[in-house]
Every structure is written in structure tokens, then in C-alpha cells.
C-alpha positions as CSV (number, residue, x, y, z in Angstrom):
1,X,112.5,59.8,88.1
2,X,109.9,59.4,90.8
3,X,112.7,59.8,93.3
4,X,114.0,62.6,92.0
5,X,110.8,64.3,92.4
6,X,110.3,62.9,95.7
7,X,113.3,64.4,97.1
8,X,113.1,67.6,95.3
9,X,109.3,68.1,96.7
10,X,111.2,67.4,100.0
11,X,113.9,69.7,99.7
12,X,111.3,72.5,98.8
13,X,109.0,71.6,101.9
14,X,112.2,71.6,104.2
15,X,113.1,75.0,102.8
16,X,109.2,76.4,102.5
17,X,109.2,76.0,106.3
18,X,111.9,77.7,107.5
19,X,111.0,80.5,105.4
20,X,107.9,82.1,104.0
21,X,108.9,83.8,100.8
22,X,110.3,83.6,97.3
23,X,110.5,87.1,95.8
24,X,110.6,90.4,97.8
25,X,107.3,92.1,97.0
26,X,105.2,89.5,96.1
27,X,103.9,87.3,99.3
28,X,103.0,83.7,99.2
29,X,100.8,81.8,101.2
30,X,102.7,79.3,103.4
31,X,103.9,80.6,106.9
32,X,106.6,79.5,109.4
33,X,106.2,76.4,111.8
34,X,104.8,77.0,115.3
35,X,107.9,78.0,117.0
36,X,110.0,79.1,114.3
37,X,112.1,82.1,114.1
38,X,113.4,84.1,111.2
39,X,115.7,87.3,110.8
40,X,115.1,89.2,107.7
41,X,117.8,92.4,106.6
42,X,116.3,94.6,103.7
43,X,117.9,97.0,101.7
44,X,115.7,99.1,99.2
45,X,117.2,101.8,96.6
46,X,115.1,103.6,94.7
47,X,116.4,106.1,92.1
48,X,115.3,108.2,89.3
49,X,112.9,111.0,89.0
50,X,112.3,114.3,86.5
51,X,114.9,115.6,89.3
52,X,117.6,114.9,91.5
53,X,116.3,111.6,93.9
54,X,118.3,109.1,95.3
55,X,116.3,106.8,98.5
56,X,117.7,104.0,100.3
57,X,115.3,102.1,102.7
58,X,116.5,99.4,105.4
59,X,114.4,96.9,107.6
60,X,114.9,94.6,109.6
61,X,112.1,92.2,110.5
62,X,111.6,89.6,113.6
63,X,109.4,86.9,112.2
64,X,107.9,83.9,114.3
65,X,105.7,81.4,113.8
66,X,103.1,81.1,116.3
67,X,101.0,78.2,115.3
68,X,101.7,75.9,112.0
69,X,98.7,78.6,110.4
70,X,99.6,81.9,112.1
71,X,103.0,84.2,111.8
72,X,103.7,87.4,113.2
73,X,106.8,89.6,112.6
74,X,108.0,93.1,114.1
75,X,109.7,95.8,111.3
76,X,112.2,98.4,112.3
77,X,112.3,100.5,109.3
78,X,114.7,103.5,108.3
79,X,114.7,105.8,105.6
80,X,116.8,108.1,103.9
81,X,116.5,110.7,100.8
82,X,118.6,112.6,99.1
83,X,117.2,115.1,96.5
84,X,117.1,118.4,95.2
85,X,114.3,121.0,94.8
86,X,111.0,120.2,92.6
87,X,108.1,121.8,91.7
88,X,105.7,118.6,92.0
89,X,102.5,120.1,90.5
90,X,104.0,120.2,87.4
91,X,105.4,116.7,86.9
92,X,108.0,116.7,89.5
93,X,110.1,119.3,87.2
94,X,113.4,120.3,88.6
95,X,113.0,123.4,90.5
96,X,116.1,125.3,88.8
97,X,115.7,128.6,91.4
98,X,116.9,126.8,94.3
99,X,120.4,125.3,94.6
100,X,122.2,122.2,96.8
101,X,120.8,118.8,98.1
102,X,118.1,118.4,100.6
103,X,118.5,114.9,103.2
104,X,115.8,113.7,105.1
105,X,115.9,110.7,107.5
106,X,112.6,108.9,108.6
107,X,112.6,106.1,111.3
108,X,109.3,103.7,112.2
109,X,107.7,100.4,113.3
110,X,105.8,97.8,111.7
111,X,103.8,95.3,113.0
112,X,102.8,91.9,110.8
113,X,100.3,89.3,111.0
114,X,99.6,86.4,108.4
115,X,97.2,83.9,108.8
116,X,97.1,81.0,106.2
117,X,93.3,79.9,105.2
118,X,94.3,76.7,102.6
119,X,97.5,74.8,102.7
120,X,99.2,74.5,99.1
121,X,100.5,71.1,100.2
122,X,96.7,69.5,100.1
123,X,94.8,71.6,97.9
124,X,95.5,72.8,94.1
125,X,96.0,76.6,95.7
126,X,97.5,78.0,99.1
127,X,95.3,81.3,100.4
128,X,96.2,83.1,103.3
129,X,95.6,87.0,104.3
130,X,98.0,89.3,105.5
131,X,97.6,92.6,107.2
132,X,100.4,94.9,108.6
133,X,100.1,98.4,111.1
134,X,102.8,101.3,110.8
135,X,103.7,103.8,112.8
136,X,105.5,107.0,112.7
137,X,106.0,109.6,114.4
138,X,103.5,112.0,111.7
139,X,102.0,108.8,110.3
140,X,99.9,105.8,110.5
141,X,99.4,103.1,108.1
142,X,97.2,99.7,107.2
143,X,98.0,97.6,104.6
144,X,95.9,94.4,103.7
145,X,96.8,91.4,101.4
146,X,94.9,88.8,100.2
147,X,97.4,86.1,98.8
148,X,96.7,83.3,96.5
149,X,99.6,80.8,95.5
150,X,100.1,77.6,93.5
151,X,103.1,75.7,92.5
152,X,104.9,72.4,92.1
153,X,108.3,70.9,92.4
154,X,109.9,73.6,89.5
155,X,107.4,76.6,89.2
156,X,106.1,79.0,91.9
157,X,103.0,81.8,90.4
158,X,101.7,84.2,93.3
159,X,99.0,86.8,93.0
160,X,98.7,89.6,96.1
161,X,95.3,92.0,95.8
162,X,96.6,94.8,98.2
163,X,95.1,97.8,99.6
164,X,97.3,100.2,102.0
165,X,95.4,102.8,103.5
166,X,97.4,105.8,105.6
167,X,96.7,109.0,107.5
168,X,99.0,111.7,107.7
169,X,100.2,115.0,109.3
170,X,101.2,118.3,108.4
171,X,101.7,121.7,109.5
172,X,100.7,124.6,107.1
173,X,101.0,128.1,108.4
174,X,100.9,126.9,111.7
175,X,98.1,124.6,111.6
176,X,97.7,120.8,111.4
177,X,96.5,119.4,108.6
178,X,95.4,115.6,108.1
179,X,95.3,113.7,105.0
180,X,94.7,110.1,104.0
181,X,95.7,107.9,100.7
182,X,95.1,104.6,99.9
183,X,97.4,102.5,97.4
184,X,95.7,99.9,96.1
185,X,98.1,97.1,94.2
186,X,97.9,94.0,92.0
187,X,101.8,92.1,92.8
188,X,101.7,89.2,90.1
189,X,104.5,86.5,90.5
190,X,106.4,84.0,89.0
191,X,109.4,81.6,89.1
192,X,111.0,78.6,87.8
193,X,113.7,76.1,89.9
194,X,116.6,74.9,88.0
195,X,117.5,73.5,91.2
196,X,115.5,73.0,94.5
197,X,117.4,75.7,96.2
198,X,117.9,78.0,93.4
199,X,115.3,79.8,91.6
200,X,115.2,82.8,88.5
201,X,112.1,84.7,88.0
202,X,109.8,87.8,87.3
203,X,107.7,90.3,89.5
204,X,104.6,93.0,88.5
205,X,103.4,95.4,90.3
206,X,100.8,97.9,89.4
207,X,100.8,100.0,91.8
208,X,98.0,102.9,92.4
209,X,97.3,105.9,94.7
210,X,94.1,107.6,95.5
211,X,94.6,110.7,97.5
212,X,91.3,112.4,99.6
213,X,89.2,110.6,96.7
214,X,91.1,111.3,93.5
215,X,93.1,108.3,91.6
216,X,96.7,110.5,91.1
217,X,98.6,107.5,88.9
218,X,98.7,103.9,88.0
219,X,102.7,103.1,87.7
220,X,103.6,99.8,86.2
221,X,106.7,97.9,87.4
222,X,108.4,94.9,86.4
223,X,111.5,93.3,86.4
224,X,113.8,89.7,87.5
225,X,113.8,88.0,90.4
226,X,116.5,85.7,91.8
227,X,116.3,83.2,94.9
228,X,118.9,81.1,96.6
229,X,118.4,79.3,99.8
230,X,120.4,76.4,102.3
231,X,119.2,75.1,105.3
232,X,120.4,78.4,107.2
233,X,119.8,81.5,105.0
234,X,118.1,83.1,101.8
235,X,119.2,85.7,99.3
236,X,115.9,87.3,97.3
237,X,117.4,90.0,95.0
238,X,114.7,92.1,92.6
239,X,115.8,94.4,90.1
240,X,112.3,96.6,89.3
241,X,112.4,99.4,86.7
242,X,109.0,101.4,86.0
243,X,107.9,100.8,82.7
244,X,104.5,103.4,82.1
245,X,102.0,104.6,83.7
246,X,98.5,103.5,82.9
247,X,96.5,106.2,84.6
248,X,97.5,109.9,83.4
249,X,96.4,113.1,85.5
250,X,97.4,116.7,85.7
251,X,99.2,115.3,89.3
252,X,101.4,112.4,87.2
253,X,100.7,113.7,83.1
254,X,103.9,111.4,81.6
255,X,104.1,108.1,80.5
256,X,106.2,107.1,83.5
257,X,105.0,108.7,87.6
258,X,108.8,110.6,87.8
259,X,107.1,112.8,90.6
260,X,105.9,110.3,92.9
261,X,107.6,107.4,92.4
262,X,111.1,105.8,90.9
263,X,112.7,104.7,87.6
264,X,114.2,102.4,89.2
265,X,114.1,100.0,92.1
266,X,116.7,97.4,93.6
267,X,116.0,95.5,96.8
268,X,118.0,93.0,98.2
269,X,116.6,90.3,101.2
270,X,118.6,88.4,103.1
271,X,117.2,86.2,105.7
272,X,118.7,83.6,108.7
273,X,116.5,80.8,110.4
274,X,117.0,81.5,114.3
């Protein structure tokens, strides 16, 4: 039995360091060996609101490992909604006056940096902190992470406190306009092994947004997780659905935010070690 444990705790190590992550919002604490390199395709759709919405986000990240501590990674993001006319101030109500379908396409870069503070291997707990820059064309983002992890040879629990603040900027009647937000998050994580490389579990995220001092929502989400790595790739697939909204306003007055964010959310990671 020791053995078996042995070379499971192996096979978990072997895997943990070619790759950083388990579940595709939640991050965990471990980062890539100095000199390793990892390419990382996402695919986001998000769907459902009081009107017509469909989204589909894509990025592809560049991560390496630039000390056995230290990771950085580069994002080329892309996305693209399709959706028809809504009056927002009143719940995100379809706007019935207007007909047809509205695109929009949105392209930008992300910069990442994760520094890991206690190794999980030789303490009870791994801690690390993440931030991460963005930058479009009309907008600029910061988002922070402090990350705390624990697990053994057939469970994995992660907790992220996460704060990401952004400016933007808009033209009304001719004149430029900036605004800020911040969207501050509890990700709550958790998954069990029924084999070393294969792994079924759940992810929470409360997710918040306070908009030039005034706290708009609180949308809970939740839903399955499912990992599977070998020694040269990784599949993370998440299916999130929104289940209620624990902060109610006149901006998001439901028991779901259908005017800011989705019913539903499926993301799909797949990853190669370069």
C-alpha cells in the first residue's frame, strides 16, 4: 500500500510540474520549473441573459517558468458577442422596438506573473500570489490573487481571494468619458483523483462588481469540473451555470444578474508542455 502511495504522490509531482493548474478558474499555488514551457488554448461560451446573448471568448497563453518559485505567461485574448437589443437599466429586458442581431469583436493582451510564497510539498498549505495587467485598445485592467492550496495524493481544495480593478473609455456626445470597476471574487475549489491522472470535481465563484463606488450584484456560480493529464497535455473542462444572486439592486433586481452576466458558462483548457 505504501508503494502505491509512493508512486501515485510521484505521478502527481511529475504532472504538478509541468503544469500549474487543476480547474479553469480556480488557481493553485505550485508554478512551473525554472525553464519550463507551457501552451495553454481556451475556449469560453457564455450564454443566457433576459435577452438574446451568445459570447465566445478564446486565449491563448505562453507560460514559462522562470525560477522553481516565479512564472510568467503572455495572453492573446479574443472576443466575440452576438446579441440583440436591451434596455439594461431595467434588468437587461429585451428591447422589443429594435430588430436583428448586433456582433461585436474585441481583441487584447494579458500579461501574468505568479510568484509562489510556501511550497505545498513541505508545508501543510501551498500560498502564492498572482497578479495579471490587460490591455485594450479602450481599456486597462489589474487583477490580483492571493491563492492558498492544500491537498494529498486523492484530493486537491483551492481558495483564490481576487480583486480586478479596470478603467475604461467612452465617448458620449462627443466627449470622453472614463470609468472604473472593480470585481472582487471568492473562487472556492475542490477535486478528488480516482486515478493520478484523472480527476472529477466542483468550482464556486462569487463573483461581485462595484462600479464608481456602488456594489451593482453578487452572482453565485457553481458547477463540475473534470481533469485529465499525460506526460504531454491537459484537458480542464468546467461546466458553470449561475445559480442566484446574493446582492439585489435596482442595476441587477432578480434572483439571477441576466443583465450583466450569463446563465450559463462552459470553458474548455487544453494545455501542451513545450
Amino acid at each position: 500500500m505504501k508503494i502505491v502511495i509512493t508512486l501515485s504522490l510521484c505521478f502527481i509531482s511529475i504532472c504538478l510540474n509541468a503544469q500549474d493548474r487543476q480547474f479553469v478558474h480556480t488557481y493553485q499555488s505550485n508554478t512551473l520549473q525554472r525553464g519550463a514551457i507551457d501552451l495553454e488554448i481556451w475556449s469560453t461560451w457564455r450564454t443566457g441573459r433576459e435577452y438574446f446573448y451568445n459570447r465566445l471568448d478564446s486565449r491563448i497563453e505562453f507560460e514559462v517558468g522562470l525560477s522553481d518559485k516565479l512564472q510568467t505567461a503572455l495572453y492573446l485574448n479574443s472576443s466575440h458577442k452576438a446579441f440583440g437589443a436591451s434596455i439594461d437599466t431595467l434588468g437587461g429586458i429585451a428591447d422589443t422596438t429594435i430588430d436583428g442581431i448586433t456582433s461585436e469583436s474585441e481583441f487584447s493582451i494579458s500579461s501574468e506573473w505568479k510568484l509562489n510564497l510556501i511550497d505545498f510539498n513541505t508545508s501543510p498549505f501551498g500560498l502564492a500570489v498572482y497578479t495579471e495587467f490587460g490591455f485594450a485598445p479602450n481599456e486597462f485592467e489589474i487583477e490580483n490573487k492571493i491563492i492558498l492550496d492544500t491537498r494529498n495524493e486523492k484530493n486537491t481544495f483551492a481558495i483564490n481571494l481576487v480583486n480586478e480593478y479596470a478603467t475604461k473609455f467612452e465617448v458620449v456626445k462627443g466627449k470622453k468619458i472614463r470609468s472604473w470597476e472593480a470585481e472582487p471574487e471568492i473562487d472556492l475549489a475542490y477535486m478528488h483523483f480516482f486515478k493520478p491522472n484523472l480527476g472529477l470535481g466542483l468550482e464556486i465563484r462569487n463573483n461581485n462588481e462595484i462600479e464608481n463606488n456602488k456594489w451593482n450584484f453578487s452572482a453565485l456560480f457553481a458547477g463540475p469540473t473534470l481533469f485529465y493529464t499525460t506526460s504531454n497535455y491537459f484537458l480542464i473542462l468546467n461546466i458553470l451555470p449561475q445559480w442566484a444572486n446574493l446582492h439585489k439592486t435596482d442595476d441587477a433586481p432578480n434572483n439571477r444578474v441576466l443583465n450583466a452576466r450569463e446563465k450559463l458558462e462552459v470553458r474548455l483548457l487544453w494545455g501542451f508542455n513545450l
